[in-house]
C-alpha positions as CSV (number, residue, x, y, z in Angstrom):
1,X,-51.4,-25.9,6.4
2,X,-50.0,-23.4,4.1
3,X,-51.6,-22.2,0.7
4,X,-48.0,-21.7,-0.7
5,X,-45.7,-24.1,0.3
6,X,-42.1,-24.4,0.0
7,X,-39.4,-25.8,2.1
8,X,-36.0,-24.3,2.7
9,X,-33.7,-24.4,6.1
10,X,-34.8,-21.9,8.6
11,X,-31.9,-19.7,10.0
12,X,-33.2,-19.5,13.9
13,X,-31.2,-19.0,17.0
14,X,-30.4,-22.2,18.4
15,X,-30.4,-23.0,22.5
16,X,-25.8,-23.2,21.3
17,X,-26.4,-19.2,20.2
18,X,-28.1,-18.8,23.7
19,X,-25.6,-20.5,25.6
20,X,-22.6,-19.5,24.1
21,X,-23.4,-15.6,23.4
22,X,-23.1,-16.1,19.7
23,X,-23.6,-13.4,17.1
24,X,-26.3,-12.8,15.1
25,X,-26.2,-13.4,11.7
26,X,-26.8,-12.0,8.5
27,X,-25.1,-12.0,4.4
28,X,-27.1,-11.1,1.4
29,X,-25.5,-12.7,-1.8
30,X,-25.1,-10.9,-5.5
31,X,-27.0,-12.3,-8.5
32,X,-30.8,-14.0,-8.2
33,X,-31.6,-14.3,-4.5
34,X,-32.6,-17.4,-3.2
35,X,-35.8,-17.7,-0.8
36,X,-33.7,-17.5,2.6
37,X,-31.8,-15.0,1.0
38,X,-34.7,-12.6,0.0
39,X,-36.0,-12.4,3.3
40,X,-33.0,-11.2,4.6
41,X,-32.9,-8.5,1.7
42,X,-35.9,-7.5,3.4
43,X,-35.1,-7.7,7.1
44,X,-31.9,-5.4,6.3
45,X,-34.5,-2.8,4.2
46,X,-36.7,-3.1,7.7
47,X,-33.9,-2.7,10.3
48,X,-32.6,0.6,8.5
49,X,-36.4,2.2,8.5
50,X,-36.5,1.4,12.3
51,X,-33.1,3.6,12.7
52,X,-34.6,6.4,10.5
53,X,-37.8,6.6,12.8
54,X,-34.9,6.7,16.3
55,X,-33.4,9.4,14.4
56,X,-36.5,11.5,13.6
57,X,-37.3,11.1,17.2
58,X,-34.5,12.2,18.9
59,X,-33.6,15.0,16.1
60,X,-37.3,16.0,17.3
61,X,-36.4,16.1,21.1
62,X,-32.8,17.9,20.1
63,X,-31.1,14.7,21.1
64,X,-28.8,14.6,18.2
65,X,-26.1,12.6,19.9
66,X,-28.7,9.5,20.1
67,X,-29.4,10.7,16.5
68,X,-26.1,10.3,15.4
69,X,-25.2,6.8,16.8
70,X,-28.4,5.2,15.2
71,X,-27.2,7.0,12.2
72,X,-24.0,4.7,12.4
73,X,-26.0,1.8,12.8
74,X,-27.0,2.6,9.8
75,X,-23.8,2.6,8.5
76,X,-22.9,-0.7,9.8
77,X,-25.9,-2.2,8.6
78,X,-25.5,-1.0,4.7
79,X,-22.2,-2.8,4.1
80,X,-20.0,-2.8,1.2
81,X,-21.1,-6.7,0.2
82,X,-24.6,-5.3,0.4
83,X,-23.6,-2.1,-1.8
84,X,-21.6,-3.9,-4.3
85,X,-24.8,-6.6,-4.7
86,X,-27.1,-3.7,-5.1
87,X,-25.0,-2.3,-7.5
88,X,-25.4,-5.2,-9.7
89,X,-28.8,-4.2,-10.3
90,X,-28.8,-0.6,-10.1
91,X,-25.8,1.8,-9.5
92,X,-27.5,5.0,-8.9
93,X,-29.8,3.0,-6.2
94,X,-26.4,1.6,-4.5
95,X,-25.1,5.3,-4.5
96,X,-28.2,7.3,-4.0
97,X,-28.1,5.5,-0.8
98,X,-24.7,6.4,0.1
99,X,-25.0,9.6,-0.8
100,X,-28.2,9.9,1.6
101,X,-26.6,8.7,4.8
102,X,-24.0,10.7,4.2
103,X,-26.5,13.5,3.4
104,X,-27.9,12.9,7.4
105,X,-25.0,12.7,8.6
106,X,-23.8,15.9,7.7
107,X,-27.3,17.9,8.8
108,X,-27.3,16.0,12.0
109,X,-23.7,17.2,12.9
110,X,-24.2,20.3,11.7
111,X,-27.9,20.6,13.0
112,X,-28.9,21.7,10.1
113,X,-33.1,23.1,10.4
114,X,-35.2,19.8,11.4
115,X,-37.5,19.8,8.6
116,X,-34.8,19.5,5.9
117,X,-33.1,16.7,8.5
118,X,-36.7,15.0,8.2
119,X,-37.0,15.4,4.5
120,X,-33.2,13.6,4.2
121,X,-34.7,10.8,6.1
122,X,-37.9,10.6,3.9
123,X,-35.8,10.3,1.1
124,X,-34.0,7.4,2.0
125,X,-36.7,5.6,3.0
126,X,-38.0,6.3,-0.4
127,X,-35.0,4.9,-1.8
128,X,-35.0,1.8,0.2
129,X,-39.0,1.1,-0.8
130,X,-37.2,1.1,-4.7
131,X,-34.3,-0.9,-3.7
132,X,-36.8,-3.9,-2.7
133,X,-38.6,-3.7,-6.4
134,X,-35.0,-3.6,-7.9
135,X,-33.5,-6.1,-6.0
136,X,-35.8,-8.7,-5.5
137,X,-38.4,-10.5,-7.9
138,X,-41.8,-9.7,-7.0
139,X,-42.9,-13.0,-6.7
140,X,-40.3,-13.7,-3.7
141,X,-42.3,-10.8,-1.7
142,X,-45.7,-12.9,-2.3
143,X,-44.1,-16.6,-0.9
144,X,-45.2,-17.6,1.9
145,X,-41.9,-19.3,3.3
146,X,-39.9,-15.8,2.4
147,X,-42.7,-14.0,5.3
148,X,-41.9,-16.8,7.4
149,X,-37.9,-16.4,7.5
150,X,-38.3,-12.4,7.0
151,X,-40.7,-12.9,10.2
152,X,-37.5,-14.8,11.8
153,X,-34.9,-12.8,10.9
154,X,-36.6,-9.4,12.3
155,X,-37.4,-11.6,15.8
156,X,-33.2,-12.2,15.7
157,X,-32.2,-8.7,15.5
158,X,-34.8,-8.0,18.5
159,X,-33.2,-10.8,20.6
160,X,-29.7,-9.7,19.7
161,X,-30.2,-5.7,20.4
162,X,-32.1,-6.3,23.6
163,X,-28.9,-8.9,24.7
164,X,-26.5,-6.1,24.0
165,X,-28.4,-3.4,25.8
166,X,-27.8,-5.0,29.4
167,X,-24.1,-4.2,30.9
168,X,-24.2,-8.4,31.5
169,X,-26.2,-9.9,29.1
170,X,-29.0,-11.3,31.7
171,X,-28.9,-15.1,30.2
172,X,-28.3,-18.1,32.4
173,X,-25.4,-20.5,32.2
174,X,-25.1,-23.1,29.6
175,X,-26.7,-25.9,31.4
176,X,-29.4,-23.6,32.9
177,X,-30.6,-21.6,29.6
178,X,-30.8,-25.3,28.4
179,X,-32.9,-26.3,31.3
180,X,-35.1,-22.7,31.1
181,X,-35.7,-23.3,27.5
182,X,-36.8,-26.8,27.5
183,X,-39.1,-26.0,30.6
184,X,-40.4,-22.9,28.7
185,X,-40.9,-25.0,25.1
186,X,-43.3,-27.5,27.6
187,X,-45.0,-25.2,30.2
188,X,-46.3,-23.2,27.1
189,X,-48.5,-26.1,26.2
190,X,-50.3,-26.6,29.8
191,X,-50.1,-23.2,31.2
192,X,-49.0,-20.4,28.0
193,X,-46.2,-18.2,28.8
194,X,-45.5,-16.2,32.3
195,X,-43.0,-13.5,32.7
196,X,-40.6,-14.2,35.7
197,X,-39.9,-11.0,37.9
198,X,-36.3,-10.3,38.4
199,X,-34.6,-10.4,41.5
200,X,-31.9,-8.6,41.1
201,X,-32.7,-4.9,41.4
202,X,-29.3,-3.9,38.4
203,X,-31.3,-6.4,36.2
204,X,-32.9,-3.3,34.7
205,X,-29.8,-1.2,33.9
206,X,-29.2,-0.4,30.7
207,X,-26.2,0.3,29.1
208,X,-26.4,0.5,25.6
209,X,-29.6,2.8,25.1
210,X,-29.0,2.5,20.8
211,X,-29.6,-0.9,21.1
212,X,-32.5,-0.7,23.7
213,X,-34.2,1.6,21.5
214,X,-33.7,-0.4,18.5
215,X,-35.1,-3.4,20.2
216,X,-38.4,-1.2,21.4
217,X,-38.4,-0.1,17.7
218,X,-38.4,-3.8,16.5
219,X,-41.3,-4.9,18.3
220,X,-44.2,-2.7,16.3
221,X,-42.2,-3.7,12.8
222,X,-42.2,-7.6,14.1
223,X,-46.3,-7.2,14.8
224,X,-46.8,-5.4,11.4
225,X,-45.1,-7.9,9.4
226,X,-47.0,-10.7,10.8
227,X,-50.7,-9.5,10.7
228,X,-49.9,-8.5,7.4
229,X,-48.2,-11.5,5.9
230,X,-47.6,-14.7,8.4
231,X,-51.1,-14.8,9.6
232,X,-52.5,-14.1,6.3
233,X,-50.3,-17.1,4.7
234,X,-51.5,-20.0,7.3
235,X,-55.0,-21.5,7.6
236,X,-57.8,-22.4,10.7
237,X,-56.1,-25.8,11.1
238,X,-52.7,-24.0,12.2
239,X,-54.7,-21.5,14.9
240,X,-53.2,-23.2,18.0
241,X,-50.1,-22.5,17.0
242,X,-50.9,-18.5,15.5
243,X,-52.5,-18.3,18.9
244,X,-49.1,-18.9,21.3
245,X,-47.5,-16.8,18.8
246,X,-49.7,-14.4,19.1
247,X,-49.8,-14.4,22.7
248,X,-45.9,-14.5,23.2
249,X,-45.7,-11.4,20.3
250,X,-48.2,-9.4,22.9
251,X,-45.3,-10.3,25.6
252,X,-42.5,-8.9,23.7
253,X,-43.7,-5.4,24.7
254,X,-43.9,-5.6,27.9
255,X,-40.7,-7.3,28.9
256,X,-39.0,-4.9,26.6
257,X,-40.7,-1.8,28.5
258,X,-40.1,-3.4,31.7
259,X,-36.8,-4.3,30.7
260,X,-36.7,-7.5,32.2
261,X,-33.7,-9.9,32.5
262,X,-32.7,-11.1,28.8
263,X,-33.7,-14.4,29.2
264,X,-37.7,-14.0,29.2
265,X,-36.8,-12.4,25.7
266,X,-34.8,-15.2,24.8
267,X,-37.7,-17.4,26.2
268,X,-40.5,-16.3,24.5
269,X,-38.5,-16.3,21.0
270,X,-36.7,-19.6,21.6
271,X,-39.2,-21.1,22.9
272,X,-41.7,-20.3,21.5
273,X,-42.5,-18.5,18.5
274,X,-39.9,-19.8,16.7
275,X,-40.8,-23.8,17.3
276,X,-44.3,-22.9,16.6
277,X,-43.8,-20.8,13.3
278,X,-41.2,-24.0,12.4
279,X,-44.5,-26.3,13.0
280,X,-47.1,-24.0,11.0
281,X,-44.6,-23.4,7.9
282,X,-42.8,-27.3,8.0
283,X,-39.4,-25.4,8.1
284,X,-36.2,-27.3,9.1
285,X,-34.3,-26.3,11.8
286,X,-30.0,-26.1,10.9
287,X,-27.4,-25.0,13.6
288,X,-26.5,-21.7,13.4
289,X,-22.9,-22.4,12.9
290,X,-24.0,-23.6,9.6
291,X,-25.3,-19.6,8.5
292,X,-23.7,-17.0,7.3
293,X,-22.7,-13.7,9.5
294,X,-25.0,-10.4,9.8
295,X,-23.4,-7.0,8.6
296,X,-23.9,-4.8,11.6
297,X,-24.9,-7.3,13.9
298,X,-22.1,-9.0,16.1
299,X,-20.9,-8.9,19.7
300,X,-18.7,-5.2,19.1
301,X,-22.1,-3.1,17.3
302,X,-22.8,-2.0,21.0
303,X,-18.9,-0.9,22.0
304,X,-19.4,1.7,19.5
């Protein structure tokens, strides 16, 4: 049971996404933002912060190659739809933020002292924490159903980095990832979730190390937003289901670290935090072709 309930069509990866290597997803429209649309706002505020903290690291270990390909994550992630939207509501906010990357960009090429590279990087982050209050309508940020998809959409970019980090995506074949996921949504209910030990020793090479380090980076983000809002939103009646997500959020970690074969992320998302957080918040389940496509996010983001 939910104390605030609305409904509205979750945008999930479906078992067709799994199958068929699709691309994540992701458009935030101008004007009033509608519920779905808000949490995506937020994901795309989240998913920038995560790059800021890669690029503090590696700046910090003199790394500033690494620090300059999150950087043009970055980049890829604030679009010109999301700018121009932004805009709408508050040029010097749309610019400021231009202006900052830009700002990086320029001290990390030029490795300019590390304080004032840090100090860059605090800044945008402040600017991002005002482009929530000006964007969105403050009581979007309280609805439950907004911390539900935000919760979603943050678990999407997690699957989608970690595919792309692997020189072959580790997923099975259509007709097995179908098999694998059913047999993962049912085995969870008898026995809770078990990681599966690759056999192939190349199943831990990594390839793209951006998006590897922006899936580790995902994972403490993913756990924050849902003590903080999804498990504050729900009641005792829903604690099965909090409890296998709970369990399968403590997973995420390790398969991540261990960097395990794609599929036991796709498993543990697929099947089964996202049907369980469908059951506590009543949200509808639409095919993904039926969603609109994620600025940054798409099958080339890890050629770059």
């Amino acid at each position: 049971m939910l104390k605030s309930k609305s409904k509205i069509f979750l945008y999930v990866f479906t078992l067709a996404f799994i199958s068929t290597g699709g691309n994540t997803i992701f458009n935030v429209f101008a004007h009033s933002l509608s519920t779905d649309e808000t949490s995506l706002f937020l994901s795309f505020v989240d998913e920038i912060k995560v790059q800021d903290k890669l690029i503090k690291k590696f700046v910090s270990e003199d790394d500033y190659d690494k620090a300059e390909k999150h950087l043009s994550r970055i980049s890829q992630l604030y679009t010109d739809e999301i700018r121009y939207e932004l805009s709408e509501r508050n040029e010097r906010i749309a610019n400021e933020i231009t202006e900052t990357i830009s700002v990086i960009g320029d001290h990390i090429i030029q490795k300019t002292a590390k304080e004032e590279i840090m100090n860059s990087i605090d800044n945008l982050d402040a600017i991002l924490d005002e482009s929530v209050s000006v964007r969105l309508e403050a009581v979007s940020l309280n609805n439950s159903t907004v911390h539900a998809l935000h919760f979603a959409q943050l678990l999407n970019s997690l699957d989608s980095n970690y595919k792309h980090s692997f020189i072959i995506p580790h997923f099975l074949p259509s007709s097995e990832t179908s098999k694998a996921m059913h047999d993962s949504a049912n085995s969870q209910h008898k026995e809770g979730y078990k990681i599966n030990e690759p056999t192939v020793s190349n199943n831990k090479t990594i390839s793209d190390f951006i998006s590897y380090e922006t899936a580790k980076g995902l994972i403490s983000v993913i756990k924050n937003i849902y003590n903080s809002t999804v498990k504050q939103d729900v009641t005792e009646t829903t604690s099965v289901q909090l409890d296998k997500m709970v369990d399968a959020l403590n997973q995420l970690g390790l398969v991540v670290d261990s960097k395990l074969p794609y599929i036991e992320i796709a498993k543990l998302i697929h099947g089964i935090i996202h049907p369980n957080l469908m059951e506590v918040y009543k949200l509808n389940h639409i095919n993904i072709n039926e969603s609109k496509p994620i600025a940054g996010y798409n099958d080339t983001i890890s050629k770059r």
